[in-house]
C-alpha positions in Angstrom: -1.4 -14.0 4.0 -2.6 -11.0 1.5 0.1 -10.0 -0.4 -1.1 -8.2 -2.8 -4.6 -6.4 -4.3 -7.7 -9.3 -5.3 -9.2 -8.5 -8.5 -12.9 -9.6 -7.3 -15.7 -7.7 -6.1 -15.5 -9.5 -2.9 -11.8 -7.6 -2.0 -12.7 -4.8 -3.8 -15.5 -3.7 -1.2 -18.0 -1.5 -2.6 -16.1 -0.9 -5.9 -17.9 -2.1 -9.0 -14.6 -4.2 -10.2 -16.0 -7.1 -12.3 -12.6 -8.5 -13.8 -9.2 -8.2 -13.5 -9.2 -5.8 -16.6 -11.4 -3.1 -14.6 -9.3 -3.4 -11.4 -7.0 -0.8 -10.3 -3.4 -2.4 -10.4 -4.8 -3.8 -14.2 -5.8 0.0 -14.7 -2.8 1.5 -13.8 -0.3 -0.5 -15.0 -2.1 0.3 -18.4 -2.2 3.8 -18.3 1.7 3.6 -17.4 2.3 1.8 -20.7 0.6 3.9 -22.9 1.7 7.5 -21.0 5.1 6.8 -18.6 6.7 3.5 -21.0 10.0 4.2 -19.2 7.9 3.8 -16.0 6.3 0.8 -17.7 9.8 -0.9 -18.2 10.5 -1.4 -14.5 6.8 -2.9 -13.7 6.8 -6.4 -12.9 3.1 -6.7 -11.6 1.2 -9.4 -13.5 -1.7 -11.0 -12.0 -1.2 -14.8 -10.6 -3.5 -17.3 -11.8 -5.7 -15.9 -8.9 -6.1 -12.8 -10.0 -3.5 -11.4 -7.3 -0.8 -8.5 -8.1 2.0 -8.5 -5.9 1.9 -4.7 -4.9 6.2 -5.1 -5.2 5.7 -4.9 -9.1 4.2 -1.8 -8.5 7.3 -0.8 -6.5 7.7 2.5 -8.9 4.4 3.8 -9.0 4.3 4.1 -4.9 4.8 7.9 -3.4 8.1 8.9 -2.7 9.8 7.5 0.2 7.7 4.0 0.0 8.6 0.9 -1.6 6.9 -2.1 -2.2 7.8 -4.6 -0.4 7.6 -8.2 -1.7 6.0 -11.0 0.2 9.2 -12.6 1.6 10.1 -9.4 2.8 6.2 -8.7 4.3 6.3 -11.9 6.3 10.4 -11.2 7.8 9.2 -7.5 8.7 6.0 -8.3 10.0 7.4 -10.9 12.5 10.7 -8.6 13.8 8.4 -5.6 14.3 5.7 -7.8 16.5 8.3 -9.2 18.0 10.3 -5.9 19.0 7.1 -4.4 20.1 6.1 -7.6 22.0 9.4 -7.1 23.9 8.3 -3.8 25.0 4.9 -3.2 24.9 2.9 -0.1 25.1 0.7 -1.2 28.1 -1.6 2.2 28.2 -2.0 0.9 23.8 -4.9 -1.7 24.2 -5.6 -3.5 20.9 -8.5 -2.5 18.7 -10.5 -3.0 16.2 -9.0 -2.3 13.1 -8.7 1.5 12.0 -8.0 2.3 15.1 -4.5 3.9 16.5 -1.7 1.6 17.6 1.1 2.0 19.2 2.4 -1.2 18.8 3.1 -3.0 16.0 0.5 -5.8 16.0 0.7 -9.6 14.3 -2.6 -8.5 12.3 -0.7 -5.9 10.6 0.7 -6.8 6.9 3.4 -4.6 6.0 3.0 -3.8 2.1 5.9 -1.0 1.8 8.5 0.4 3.7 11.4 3.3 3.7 14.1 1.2 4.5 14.1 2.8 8.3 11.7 0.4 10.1 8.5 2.6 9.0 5.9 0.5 7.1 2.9 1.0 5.5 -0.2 -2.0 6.0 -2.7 -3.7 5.7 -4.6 -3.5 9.4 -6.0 -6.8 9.4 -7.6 -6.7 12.5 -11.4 -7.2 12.8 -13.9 -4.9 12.8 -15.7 -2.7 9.8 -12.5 -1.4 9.2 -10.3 -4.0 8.5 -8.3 -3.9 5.0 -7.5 -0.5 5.8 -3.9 1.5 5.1 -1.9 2.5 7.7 1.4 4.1 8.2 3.6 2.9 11.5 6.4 5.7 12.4 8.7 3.2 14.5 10.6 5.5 16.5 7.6 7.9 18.0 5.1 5.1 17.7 2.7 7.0 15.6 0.1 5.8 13.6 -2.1 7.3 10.8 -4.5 5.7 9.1 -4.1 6.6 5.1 -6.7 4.4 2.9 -9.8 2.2 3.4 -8.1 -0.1 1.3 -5.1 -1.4 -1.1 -7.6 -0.9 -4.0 -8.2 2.9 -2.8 -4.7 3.3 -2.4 -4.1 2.3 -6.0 -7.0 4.1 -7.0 -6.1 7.3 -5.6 -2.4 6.7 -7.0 -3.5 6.1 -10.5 -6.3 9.3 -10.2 -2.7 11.3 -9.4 -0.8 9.6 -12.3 -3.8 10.5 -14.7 -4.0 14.1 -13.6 -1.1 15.3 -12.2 -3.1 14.9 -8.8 -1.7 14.7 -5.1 -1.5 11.8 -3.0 -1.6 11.5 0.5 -1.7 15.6 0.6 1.8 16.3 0.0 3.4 14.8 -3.4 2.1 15.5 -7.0 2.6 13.5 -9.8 3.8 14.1 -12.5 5.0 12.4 -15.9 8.3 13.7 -17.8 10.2 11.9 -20.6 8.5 8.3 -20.2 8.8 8.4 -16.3 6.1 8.8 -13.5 7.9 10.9 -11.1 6.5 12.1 -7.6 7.4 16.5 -6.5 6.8 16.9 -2.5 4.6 19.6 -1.6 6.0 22.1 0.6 
């Protein structure tokens, strides 16, 4: 189970990451300690011995209403939303390839953060060209969107925000004050 960000080249895709110090979780988590250290204070994300960061010690830097969920948590969540949906499917919701719109939450899927309603964000680890890919699962209207091509250009495009006071996912800006990354939804 994937639960958290590779620092290879083979996770990373087409990205020309060539260590763990050029991936970027390593990259981020950097530019927090040097610009946001009250930020940095709350960070827990170290790379294992296998180069993997558990995206929950990243917990802080995800967009508002997200948090990181930890692998224990991944694995609980990911089995009680198959489950409920298994209970009562979606018939006219045929399973894809992945990057493609579900209605049901599927076993393949690898929840990575959640807003403590049943809504997750994950990993679609279906196969197909596509698979890696963010999503975002709306439980109660069964709506899907698919968000990144991957966990690395999710952290990517957080850490571009973080550096420039950029906007993720179209609607919150980052921004740093007193030590702290903080996130300001766009209306």
């Amino acid at each position: 189970m994937v639960t958290g960000t590779r620092a290879t080249p083979e996770a990373a895709g087409d990205a020309k990451i060539v260590g763990v110090t050029d991936h970027p979780a390593t990259l981020l988590r950097e530019w927090v300690r040097e610009h946001a250290p009250v930020t940095f204070a709350t960070l827990t994300a170290q790379p294992d011995d296998r180069g993997v960061f558990l995206l929950s010690g990243l917990r802080d830097l995800f967009p508002p209403m997200w948090e990181a969920m930890t692998p224990e948590s991944s694995a609980r969540q990911r089995v009680w939303l198959a489950e409920l949906c298994e209970r009562s499917p979606h018939p006219e919701d045929p399973d894809g390839p992945a990057g493609t719109p579900s209605a049901d939450f599927r076993r393949t899927f690898l929840p990575i953060a959640s807003n403590g309603s049943g809504d997750v964000l994950y990993v679609d680890e279906r196969p197909g060209p596509e698979s890696g890919c963010v999503c975002q699962w709306w439980h109660d209207d069964y709506m899907w969107a698919k968000l990144w091509p991957s966990v690395d250009a999710m952290l990517t495009d957080v850490l571009q925000a973080v550096r420039t006071g950029g906007v993720v996912l179209g609607k919150y800006r980052a921004q740093v004050r007193d030590g702290v990354v903080g996130w300001v939804f766009l209306d």
